[in-house]
Each structure stands twice: as structure tokens, then as C-alpha cells.
C-alpha positions as CSV (number, residue, x, y, z in Angstrom):
1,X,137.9,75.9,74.7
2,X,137.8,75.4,78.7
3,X,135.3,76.9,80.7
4,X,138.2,79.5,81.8
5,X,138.6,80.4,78.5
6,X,135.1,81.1,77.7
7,X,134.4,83.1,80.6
8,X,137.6,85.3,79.8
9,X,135.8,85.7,76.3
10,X,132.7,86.3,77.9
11,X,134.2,89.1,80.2
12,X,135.7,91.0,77.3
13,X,132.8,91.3,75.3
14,X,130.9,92.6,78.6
15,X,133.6,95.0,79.7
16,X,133.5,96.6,75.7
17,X,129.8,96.9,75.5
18,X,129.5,98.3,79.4
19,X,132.2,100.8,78.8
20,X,130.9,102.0,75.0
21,X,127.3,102.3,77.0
22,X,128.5,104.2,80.1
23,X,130.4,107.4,79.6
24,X,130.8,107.9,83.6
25,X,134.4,106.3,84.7
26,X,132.9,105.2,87.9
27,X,130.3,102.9,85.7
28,X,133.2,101.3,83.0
29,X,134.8,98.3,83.8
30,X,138.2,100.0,81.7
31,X,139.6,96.4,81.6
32,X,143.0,95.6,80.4
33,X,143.4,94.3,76.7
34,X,143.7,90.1,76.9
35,X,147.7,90.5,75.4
36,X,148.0,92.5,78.7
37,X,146.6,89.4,80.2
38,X,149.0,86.9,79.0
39,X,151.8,88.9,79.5
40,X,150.6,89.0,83.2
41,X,150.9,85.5,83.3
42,X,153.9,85.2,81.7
43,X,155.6,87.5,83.9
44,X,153.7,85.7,87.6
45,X,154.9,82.1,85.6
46,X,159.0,83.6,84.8
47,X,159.1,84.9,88.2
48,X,157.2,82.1,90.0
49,X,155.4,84.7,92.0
50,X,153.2,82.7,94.7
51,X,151.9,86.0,96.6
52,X,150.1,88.6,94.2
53,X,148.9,91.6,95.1
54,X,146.3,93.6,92.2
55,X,144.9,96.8,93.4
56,X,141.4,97.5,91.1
57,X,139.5,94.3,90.4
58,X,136.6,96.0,88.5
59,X,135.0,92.4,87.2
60,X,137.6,90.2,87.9
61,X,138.7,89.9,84.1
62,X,142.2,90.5,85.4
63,X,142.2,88.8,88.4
64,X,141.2,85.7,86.4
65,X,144.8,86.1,84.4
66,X,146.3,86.6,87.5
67,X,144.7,83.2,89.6
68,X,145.8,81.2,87.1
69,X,149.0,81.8,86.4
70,X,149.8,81.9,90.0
71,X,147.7,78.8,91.0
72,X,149.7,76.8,88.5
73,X,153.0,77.4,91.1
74,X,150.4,77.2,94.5
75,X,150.2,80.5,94.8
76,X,147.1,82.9,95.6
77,X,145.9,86.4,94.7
78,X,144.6,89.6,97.3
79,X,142.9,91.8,94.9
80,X,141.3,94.8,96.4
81,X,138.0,96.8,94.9
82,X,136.7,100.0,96.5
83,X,133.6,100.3,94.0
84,X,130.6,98.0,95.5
85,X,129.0,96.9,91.9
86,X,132.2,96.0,90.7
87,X,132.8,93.9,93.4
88,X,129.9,92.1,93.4
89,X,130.5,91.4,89.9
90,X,133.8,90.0,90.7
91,X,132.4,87.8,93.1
92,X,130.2,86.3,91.0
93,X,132.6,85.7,88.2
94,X,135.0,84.0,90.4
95,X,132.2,81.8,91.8
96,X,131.6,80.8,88.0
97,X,135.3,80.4,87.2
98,X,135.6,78.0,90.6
99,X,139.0,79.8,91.6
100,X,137.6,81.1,94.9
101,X,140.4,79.1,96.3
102,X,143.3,81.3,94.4
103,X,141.6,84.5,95.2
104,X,141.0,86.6,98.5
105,X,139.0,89.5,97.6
106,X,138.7,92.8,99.4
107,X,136.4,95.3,99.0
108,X,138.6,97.9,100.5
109,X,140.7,101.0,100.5
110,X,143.9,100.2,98.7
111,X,146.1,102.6,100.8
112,X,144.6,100.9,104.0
113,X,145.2,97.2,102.9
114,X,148.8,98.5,101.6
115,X,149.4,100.2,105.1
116,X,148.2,97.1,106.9
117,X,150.1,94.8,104.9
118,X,153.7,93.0,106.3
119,X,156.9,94.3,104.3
120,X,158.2,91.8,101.6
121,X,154.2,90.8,101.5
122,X,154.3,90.2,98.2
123,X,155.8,88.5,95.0
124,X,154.1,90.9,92.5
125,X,151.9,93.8,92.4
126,X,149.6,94.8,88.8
127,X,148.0,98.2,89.4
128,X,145.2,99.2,87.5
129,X,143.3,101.7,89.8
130,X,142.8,105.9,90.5
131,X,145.9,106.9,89.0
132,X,146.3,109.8,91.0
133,X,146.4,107.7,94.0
134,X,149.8,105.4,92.8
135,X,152.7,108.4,94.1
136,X,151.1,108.4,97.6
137,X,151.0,104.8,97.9
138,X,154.6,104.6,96.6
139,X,156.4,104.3,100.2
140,X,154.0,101.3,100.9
141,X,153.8,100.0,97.3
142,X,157.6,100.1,97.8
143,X,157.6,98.2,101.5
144,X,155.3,95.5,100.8
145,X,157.1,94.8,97.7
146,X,159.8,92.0,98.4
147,X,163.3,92.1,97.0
148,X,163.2,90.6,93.8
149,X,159.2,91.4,92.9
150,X,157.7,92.5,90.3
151,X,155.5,95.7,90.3
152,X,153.3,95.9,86.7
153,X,151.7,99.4,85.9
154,X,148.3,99.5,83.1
155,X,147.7,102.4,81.1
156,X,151.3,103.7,81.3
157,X,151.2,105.1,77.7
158,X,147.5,105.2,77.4
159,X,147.5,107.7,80.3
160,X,151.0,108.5,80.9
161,X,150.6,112.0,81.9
162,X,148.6,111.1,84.5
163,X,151.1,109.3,85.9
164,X,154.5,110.0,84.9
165,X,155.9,111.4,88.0
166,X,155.0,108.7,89.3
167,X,156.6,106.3,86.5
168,X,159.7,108.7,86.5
169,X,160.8,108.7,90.2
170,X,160.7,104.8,90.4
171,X,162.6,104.6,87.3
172,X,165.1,107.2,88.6
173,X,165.5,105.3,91.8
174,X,168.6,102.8,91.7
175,X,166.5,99.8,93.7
176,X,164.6,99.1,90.2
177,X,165.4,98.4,86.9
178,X,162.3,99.7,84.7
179,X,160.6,99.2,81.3
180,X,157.8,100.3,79.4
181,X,156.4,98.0,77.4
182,X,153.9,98.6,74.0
183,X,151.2,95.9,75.0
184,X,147.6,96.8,75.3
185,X,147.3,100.1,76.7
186,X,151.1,100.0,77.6
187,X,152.9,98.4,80.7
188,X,155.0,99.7,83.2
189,X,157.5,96.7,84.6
190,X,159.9,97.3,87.2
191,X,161.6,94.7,89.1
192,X,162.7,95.4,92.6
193,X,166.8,94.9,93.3
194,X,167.7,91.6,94.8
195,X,168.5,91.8,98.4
């Protein structure tokens, strides 16, 4: 097993035993499952995405999926935190995993970074933050999204409700083809139209 691989491992077990001891949300890591994780990095790999975007790094279990799969094809990953504990956590995992070099961390708001970002910024975008937030970021999630990317969506049956206006409009809009798909806590895919 590489070192990668055993601080993935590590990560999980930490993320079950800190949620099952914290019932605050603020205080739970609520990382995805690891079959979410390889489909992540199947989907960076098929569409050679080189500029990632993840908005909610929590410990960097993600982000880890994420840097390698894109590192593989020279590519980098922005992921942005607003919680300071989880950041720090994240920092220190990515120091241990040595992919500093594949990751620029933020600790950040996301709607600023998004609203700061150029259009067509990046290749993909994984969400995995404050629900409630994702239909007011749409216009920007949308804009900084470049023709062709790839925008993935965790916890879309888990906690659909609490987001399925959002997951309905962009799935009503012509500009995407869409699909939910049954892995972990169910992902939302759609791929922006070709230009």
C-alpha cells in the first residue's frame, strides 16, 4: 500500500470516529464515501481536467482524490475552506501526503473566491459545502465553469431536498446534460455544453 493510500485509510477512519463523536455539523468532517472518491478521479482522468475547483475541503480527504488524479495529467487543485480547524487539518494532511505542489488551499469565502475567479477558470468543480449556499452561487458556479467542464454535486440523494431546486434548474437548463448517480451519498454530474 503507498503512503497515499494509507493516509486515505487513515482519513476515513478519522472522519467516521470524529463525526459518530460530534453531533454539531460545524465539528464533523461529513466526508465523502472512498467509491465517491474514485469516481472523482475517474471522472478528472476521462475528462483530463487540469484546473479543479472543490468548494469544502473539511480534512483534505477529498482533496487528496482530487490531487492525484489531476496531478497524473499536470494539473492542480484550488480548494477553498471557510471553517479554521478544518483547514488546519487539511494543511497538515497535505504536508504529510507531499502534494502541496498539486494543491492551492484557501481558507476563504466560497462566493468571494467564485466572484473573483476568471470565466472558463476551471476544468471541474466537486461541491461538497452549505447546501443552501449552491443556488446563489449558481450564476458564478455557471461562469467560471468552462465549456465542456464538469461540475460534481455530493449528497444529492442523501440530502436532496435540500437542494433540489437547485439540482432541478441546472438540469432544466439546455447548456447541461445532467445525471444522478447512486455512489456514496449520491452524485450529481453535469457536464457543461461544448462551445
Amino acid at each position: 500500500m503507498t503512503a497515499l493510500n494509507a493516509l486515505l485509510r487513515e482519513l476515513e477512519a478519522f472522519g467516521e470516529d470524529n463525526d459518530h463523536s460530534h453531533a454539531q455539523r460545524e465539528r464533523r468532517m461529513l466526508n465523502i464515501t472512498r467509491d465517491t472518491g474514485e469516481l472523482l478521479a475517474v471522472l478528472v482522468q476521462a475528462r483530463g481536467a487540469r484546473r479543479l475547483l472543490e468548494i469544502g475541503t473539511a480534512n483534505g480527504y477529498s482533496t487528496q482524490w482530487l490531487a492525484r488524479a489531476t496531478a497524473a495529467l499536470g494539473g492542480s487543485v484550488t480548494t477553498v475552506e471557510y471553517a479554521a480547524h478544518k483547514f488546519a487539518l487539511a494543511q497538515a494532511n497535505f504536508a504529510r501526503a507531499g502534494s502541496g505542489a498539486s494543491i492551492r488551499a484557501l481558507l476563504a469565502d466560497a462566493g468571494r473566491v467564485l466572484a473573483e475567479a476568471a470565466d472558463g477558470a476551471y476544468d471541474f468543480i466537486f461541491l461538497d459545502s452549505k447546501r443552501s449556499q449552491y443556488q446563489a452561487w449558481w450564476p458564478q458556479l455557471e461562469r467560471v465553469l468552462r465549456a465542456g467542464g464538469v461540475l460534481v454535486v455530493d449528497n444529492a440523494t442523501s440530502h436532496y431536498a435540500e437542494m433540489a431546486a437547485f439540482v432541478e434548474a441546472i438540469g432544466a437548463d439546455a447548456g447541461f446534460t445532467c445525471c444522478l448517480v447512486p455512489v456514496g451519498k449520491g452524485e450529481f454530474i453535469a457536464v457543461k455544453a461544448s462551445a
